[in-house]
C-alpha positions as CSV (number, residue, x, y, z in Angstrom):
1,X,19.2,12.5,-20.3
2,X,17.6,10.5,-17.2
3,X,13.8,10.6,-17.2
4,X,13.4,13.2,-14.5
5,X,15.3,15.6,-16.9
6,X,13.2,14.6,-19.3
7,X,9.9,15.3,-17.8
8,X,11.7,19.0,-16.6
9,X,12.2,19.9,-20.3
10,X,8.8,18.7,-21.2
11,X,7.2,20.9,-18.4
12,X,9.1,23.9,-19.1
13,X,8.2,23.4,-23.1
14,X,4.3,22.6,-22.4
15,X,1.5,23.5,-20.8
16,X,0.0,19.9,-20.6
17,X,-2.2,18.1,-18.5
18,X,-1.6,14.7,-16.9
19,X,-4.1,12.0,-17.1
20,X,-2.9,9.2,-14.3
21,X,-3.8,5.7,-14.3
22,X,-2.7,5.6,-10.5
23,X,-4.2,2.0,-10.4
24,X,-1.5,1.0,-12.8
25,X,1.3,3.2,-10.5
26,X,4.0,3.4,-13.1
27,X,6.9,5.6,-11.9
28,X,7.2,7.6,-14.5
29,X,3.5,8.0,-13.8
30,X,4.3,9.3,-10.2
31,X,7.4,11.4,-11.1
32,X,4.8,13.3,-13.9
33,X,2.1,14.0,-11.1
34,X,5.1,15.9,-9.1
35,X,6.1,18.1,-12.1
36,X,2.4,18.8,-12.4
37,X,2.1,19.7,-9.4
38,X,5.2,22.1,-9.4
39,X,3.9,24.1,-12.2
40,X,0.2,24.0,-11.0
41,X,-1.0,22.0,-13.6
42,X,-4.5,19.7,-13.2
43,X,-3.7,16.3,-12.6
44,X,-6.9,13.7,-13.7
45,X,-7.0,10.7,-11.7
46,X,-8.8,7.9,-13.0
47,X,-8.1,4.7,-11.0
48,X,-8.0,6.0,-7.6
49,X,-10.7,3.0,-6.3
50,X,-12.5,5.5,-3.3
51,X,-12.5,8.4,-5.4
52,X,-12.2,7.8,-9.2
53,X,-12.6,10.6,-11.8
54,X,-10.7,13.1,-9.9
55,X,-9.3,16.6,-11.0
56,X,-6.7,17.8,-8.0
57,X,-3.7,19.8,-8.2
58,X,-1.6,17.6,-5.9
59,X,0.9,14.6,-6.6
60,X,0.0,13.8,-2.9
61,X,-3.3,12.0,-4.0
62,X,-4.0,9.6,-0.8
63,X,-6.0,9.8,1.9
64,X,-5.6,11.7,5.6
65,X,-4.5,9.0,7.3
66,X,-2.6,10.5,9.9
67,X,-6.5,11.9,11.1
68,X,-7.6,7.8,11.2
69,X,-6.4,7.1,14.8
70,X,-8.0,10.4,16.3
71,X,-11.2,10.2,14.3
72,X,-11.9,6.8,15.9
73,X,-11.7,8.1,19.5
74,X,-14.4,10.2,17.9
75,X,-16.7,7.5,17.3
76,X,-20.0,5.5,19.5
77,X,-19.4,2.2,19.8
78,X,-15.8,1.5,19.5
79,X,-15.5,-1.9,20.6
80,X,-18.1,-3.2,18.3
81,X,-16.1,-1.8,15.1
82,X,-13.0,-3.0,16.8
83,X,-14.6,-6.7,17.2
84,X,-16.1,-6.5,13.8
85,X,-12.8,-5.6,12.0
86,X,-11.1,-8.4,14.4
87,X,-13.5,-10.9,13.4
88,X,-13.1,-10.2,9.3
89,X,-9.7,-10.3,9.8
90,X,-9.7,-13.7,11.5
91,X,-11.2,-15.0,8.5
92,X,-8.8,-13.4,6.5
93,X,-6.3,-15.8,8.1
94,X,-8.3,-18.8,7.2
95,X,-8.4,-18.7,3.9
96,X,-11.5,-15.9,3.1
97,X,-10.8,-12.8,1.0
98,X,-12.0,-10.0,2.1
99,X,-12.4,-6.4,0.8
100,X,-9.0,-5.4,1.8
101,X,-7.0,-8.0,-0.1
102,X,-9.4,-8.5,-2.9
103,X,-7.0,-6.9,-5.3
104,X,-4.7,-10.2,-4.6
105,X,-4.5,-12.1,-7.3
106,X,-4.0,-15.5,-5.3
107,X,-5.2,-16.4,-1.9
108,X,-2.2,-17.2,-0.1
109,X,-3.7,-16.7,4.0
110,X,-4.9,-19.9,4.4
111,X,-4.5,-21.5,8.1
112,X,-1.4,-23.3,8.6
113,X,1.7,-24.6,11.6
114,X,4.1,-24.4,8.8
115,X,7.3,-22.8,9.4
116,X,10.1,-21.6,6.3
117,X,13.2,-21.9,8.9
118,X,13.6,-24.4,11.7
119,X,16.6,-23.5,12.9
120,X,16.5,-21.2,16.5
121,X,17.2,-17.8,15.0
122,X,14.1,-15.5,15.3
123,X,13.8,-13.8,11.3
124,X,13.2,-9.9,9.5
125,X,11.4,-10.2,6.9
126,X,11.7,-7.5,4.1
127,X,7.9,-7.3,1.9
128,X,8.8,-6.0,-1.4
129,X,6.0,-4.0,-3.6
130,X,5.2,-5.1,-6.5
131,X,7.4,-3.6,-9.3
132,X,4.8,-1.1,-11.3
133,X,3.4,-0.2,-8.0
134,X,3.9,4.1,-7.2
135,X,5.7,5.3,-4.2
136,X,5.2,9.1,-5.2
137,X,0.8,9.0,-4.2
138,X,2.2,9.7,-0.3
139,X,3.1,13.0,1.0
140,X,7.2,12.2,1.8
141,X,9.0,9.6,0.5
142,X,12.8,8.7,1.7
143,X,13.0,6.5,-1.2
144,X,12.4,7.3,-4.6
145,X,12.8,4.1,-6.1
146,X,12.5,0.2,-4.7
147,X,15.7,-0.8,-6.0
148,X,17.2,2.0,-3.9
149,X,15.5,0.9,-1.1
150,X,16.1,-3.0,-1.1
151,X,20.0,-2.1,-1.7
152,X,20.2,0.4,1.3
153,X,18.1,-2.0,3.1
154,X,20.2,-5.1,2.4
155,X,23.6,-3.3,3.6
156,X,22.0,-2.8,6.6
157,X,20.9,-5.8,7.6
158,X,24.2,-7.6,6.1
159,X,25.6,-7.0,10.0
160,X,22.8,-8.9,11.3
161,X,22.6,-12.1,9.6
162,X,24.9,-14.2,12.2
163,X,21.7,-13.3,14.6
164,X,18.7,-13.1,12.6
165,X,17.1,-15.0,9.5
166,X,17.0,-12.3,6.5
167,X,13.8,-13.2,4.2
168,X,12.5,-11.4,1.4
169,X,9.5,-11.9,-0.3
170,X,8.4,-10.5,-3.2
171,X,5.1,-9.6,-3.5
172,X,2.1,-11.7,-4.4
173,X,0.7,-9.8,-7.5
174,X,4.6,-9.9,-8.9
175,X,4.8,-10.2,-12.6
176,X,7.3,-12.6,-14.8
177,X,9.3,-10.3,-15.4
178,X,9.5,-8.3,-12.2
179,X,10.0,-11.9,-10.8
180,X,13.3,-12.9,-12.9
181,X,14.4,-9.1,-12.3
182,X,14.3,-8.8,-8.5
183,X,16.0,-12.9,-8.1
184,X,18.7,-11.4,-10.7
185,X,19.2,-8.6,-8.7
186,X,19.0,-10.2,-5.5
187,X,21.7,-12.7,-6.1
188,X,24.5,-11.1,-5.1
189,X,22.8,-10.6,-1.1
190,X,24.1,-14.1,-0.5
191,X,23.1,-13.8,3.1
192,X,19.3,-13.4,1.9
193,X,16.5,-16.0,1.4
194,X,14.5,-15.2,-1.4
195,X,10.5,-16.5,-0.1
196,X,8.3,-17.0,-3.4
197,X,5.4,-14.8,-4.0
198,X,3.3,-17.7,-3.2
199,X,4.1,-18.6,0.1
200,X,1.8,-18.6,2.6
201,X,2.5,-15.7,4.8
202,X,1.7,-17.4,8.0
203,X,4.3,-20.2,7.5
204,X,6.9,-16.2,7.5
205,X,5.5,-15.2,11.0
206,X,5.1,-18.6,12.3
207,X,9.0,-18.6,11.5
208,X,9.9,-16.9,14.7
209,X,9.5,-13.2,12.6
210,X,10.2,-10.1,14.8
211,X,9.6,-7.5,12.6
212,X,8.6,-6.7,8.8
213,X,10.2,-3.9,6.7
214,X,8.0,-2.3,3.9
215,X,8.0,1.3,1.7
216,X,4.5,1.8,2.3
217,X,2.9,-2.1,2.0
218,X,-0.2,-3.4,3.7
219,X,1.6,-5.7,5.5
220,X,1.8,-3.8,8.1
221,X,-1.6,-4.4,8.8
222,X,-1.3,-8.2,8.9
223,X,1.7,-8.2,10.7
224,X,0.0,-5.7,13.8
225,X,-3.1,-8.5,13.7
226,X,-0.3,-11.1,14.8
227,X,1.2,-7.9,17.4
228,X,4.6,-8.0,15.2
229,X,6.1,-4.3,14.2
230,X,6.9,-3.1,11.2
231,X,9.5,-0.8,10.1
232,X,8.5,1.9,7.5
233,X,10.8,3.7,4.8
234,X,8.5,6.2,3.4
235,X,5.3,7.9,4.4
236,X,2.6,5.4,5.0
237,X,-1.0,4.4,5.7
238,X,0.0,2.9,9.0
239,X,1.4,6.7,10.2
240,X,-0.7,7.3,12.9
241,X,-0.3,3.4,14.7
242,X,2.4,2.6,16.8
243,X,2.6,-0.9,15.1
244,X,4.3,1.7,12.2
245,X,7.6,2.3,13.6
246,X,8.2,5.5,11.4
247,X,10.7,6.9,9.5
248,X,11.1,10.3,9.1
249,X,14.3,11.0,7.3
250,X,17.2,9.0,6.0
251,X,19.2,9.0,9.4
252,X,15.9,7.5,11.6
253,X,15.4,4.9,8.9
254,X,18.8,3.4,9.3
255,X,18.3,4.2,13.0
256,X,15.4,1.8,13.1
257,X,17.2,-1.1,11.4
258,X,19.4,-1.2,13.8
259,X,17.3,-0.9,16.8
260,X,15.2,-3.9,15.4
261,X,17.2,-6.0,18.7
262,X,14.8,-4.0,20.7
263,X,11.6,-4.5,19.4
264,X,8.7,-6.6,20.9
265,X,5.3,-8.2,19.9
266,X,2.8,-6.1,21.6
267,X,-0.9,-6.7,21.8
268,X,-2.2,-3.4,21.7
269,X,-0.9,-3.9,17.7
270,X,-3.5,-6.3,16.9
271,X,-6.5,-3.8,18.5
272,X,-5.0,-1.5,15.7
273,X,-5.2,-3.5,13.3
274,X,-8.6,-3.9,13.8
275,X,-8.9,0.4,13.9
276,X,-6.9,0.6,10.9
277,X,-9.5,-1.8,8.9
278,X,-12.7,0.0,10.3
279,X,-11.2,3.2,9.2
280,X,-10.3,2.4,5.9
281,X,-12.8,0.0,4.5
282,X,-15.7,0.1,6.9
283,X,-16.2,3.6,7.8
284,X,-16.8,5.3,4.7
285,X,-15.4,9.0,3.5
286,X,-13.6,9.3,7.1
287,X,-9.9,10.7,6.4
288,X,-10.3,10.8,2.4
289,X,-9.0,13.6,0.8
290,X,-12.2,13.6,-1.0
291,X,-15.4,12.6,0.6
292,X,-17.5,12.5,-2.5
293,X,-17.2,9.4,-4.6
294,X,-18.2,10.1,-8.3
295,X,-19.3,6.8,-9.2
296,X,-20.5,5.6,-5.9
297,X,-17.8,3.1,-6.4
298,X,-17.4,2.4,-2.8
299,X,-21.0,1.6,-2.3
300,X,-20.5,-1.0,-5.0
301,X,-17.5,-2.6,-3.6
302,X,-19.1,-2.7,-0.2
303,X,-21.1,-4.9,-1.1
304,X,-19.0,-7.4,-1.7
305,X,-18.5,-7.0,-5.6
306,X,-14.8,-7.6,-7.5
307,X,-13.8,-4.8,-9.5
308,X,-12.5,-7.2,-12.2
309,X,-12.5,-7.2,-16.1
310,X,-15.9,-9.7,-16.1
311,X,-17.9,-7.7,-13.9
312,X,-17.1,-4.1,-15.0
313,X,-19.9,-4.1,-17.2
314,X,-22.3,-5.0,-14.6
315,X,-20.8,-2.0,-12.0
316,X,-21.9,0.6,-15.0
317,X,-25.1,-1.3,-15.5
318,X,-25.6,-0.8,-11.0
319,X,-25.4,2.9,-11.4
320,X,-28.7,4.7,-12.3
321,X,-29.1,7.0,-15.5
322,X,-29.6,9.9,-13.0
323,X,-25.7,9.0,-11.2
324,X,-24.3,8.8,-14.7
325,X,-25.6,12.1,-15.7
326,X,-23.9,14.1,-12.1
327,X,-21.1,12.1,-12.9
328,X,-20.5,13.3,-16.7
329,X,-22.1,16.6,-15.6
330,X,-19.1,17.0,-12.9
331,X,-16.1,15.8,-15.7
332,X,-17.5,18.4,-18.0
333,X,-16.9,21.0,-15.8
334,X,-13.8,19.9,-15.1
335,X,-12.3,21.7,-18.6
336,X,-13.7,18.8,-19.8
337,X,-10.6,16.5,-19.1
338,X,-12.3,13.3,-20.3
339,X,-12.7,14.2,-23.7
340,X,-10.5,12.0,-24.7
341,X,-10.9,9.3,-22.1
C-alpha cells in the first residue's frame, strides 16, 4: 500500500485533525492537507511565516498572488516602491542578505565575472527545491513529486544538449542526504552538469543562461532582476509576471521546453522583479489569504530580525502580554487545536 492509499484508509476510518508544520513541507505533510481538505476537516497551520497559527479548511494555504500584479497598479507612488525594491535587490547581488533570502543558510550572491562554462553555447539551467520542501501549499500542481519532475524534465531537454549547456543545481539549503540522493539519481543524465549548492549563482547567469526551469522556486525572482525567463511546472508565486512563462497543464509544460529557442532577455522582467519584492515583503497583508497576523510576526521580521533557533526566545519576549492574550484567546476558540501544541 503506497502512502496516498494509506492516508485514504486513514481518512475514511477517522475523524482527525491535521496539525502541519508547513515550514518543514514534508510531502506526506502536503498529501494529508489534501485529504483534509476533501473530507472538510480543519487543517492547523503552524509555520506559515506571514500568518502562523492558522485554522483553514484548504490544502491551498498560500497567498493570492495572481491579485499582486493588479493591486500594484492600484498603488501612489509606484516608481518609488519599484526603485526601493531595485535598490535592495542590487545589494542582494553584492553579497547582503536581505529579508527575502534570509531563510538561506549560506550567502552565495556575492558580486563576481566568474563564468561555470567557457565554451560558446548559451545554457538552461534547471533550480531544484530542496528535498523536504512541499509542492501541494499551491492551488494546481502538474507535478506531484520533484523526482517526477526532474525525470520528465531531463528527457526533454536530452534533444537539446548539442545546442545548449544543461545545468542543474541543487538547491542551497540541500541536506547530506538529499545531496548524495539527487547526484545518485542524476548520474545516469550523462548530458547534465551537476552545479553544487554552493555556487555562486551569478557565475550560472553570467554563463550565457537563457532561461531557468523551477516547480515553484524563487529563482524566478532573481533570474527577472537579470531580465532572464523562467519556465514554471506547477502553480507559482511568479503567476501573474510575464517573467513566469506558465504552465497550465502537462501538454503547455512540455510545449514551453521546447520553445525555450525562442525566448529572450527582456527588461521589463527586472521592473517586475522589483513589483514582485514590494508586493510580497514590503507591502504588508496585500494578496494574503489572511490579512491578520496572529503573532505580529511580520512586524517582527520587518524589522530586520532572523527567525532562528537563538533569537526565538527574544521574538516571544517582543510581543506584549496583551498580544499574547488575543493570540491564545483566538487558538482557543479555534476547538482549541493547540492543546497539545
Amino acid at each position: 500500500m503506497n502512502i496516498v492509499d494509506k492516508f485514504h484508509e486513514l481518512f475514511q476510518k477517522e475523524n482527525i485533525k491535521i496539525l502541519i508544520n508547513n515550514y518543514s513541507g514534508y510531502l506526506d505533510h502536503g498529501i494529508a492537507a489534501r485529504f483534509a481538505e476533501k473530507y472538510n476537516l480543519p487543517i492547523y497551520y503552524i509555520c506559515e511565516i506571514d500568518r502562523p497559527f492558522v485554522k483553514s479548511y484548504l490544502s491551498k494555504h498560500k497567498r493570492n498572488y495572481r491579485t499582486y500584479k493588479n493591486n500594484f497598479l492600484k498603488l501612489n507612488q509606484k516608481q518609488k516602491k519599484i526603485n526601493k525594491s531595485l535598490k535592495i535587490l542590487n545589494k542582494r547581488f553584492l553579497g547582503k542578505i536581505d529579508f527575502g533570502i534570509n531563510y538561506l543558510k549560506k550567502n552565495n550572491y556575492k558580486k563576481t565575472n566568474k563564468k561555470l562554462i567557457e565554451n560558446r553555447k548559451k545554457s538552461i539551467c534547471i533550480f531544484l527545491h530542496n528535498t523536504t520542501d512541499s509542492l501541494f501549499g499551491f492551488s494546481f500542481m502538474n507535478f506531484t513529486s520533484q523526482n517526477e519532475w526532474i525525470v520528465k524534465t531531463l528527457k526533454l531537454l536530452k534533444f537539446m544538449k548539442n545546442d545548449y549547456n544543461i545545468l542543474i543545481k541543487i538547491h542551497p539549503n540541500e541536506t547530506i542526504e538529499g545531496e548524495d540522493f539527487l547526484r545518485s539519481s542524476l548520474s545516469k543524465f550523462t548530458y547534465v552538469k551537476i552545479i553544487d549548492k554552493n555556487i555562486n549563482i551569478k557565475t550560472i547567469i553570467n554563463s550565457k543562461l537563457v532561461a531557468g526551469i523551477t516547480l515553484h522556486g524563487s529563482v524566478g525572482l532573481e533570474l527577472a532582476y537579470h531580465n532572464i525567463p523562467t519556465i514554471y511546472g506547477n502553480d507559482n508565486p511568479y503567476i501573474a509576471f510575464d517573467f513566469c512563462i506558465k504552465s497550465n497543464n502537462m501538454l503547455m509544460y512540455k510545449k514551453n521546453i521546447q520553445n525555450i529557442k525562442f525566448l529572450s532577455k527582456k527588461k521589463i522582467y527586472k521592473k517586475e522583479a522589483a513589483i514582485f519584492y514590494h508586493m510580497n515583503f514590503i507591502q504588508n497583508h496585500d494578496g494574503k489569504v489572511s490579512d491578520y497576523d496572529q503573532t505580529n510576526l511580520i512586524s517582527y521580521l520587518n524589522k530586520g530580525k532572523e527567525l532562528s533557533d537563538k533569537n526565538f526566545q527574544r521574538y516571544i519576549n517582543y510581543l506584549k502580554n496583551k498580544k499574547l492574550s488575543k493570540i491564545y484567546d483566538y487558538l482557543e476558540k479555534s476547538d482549541k487545536s493547540f492543546d497539545n501544541f
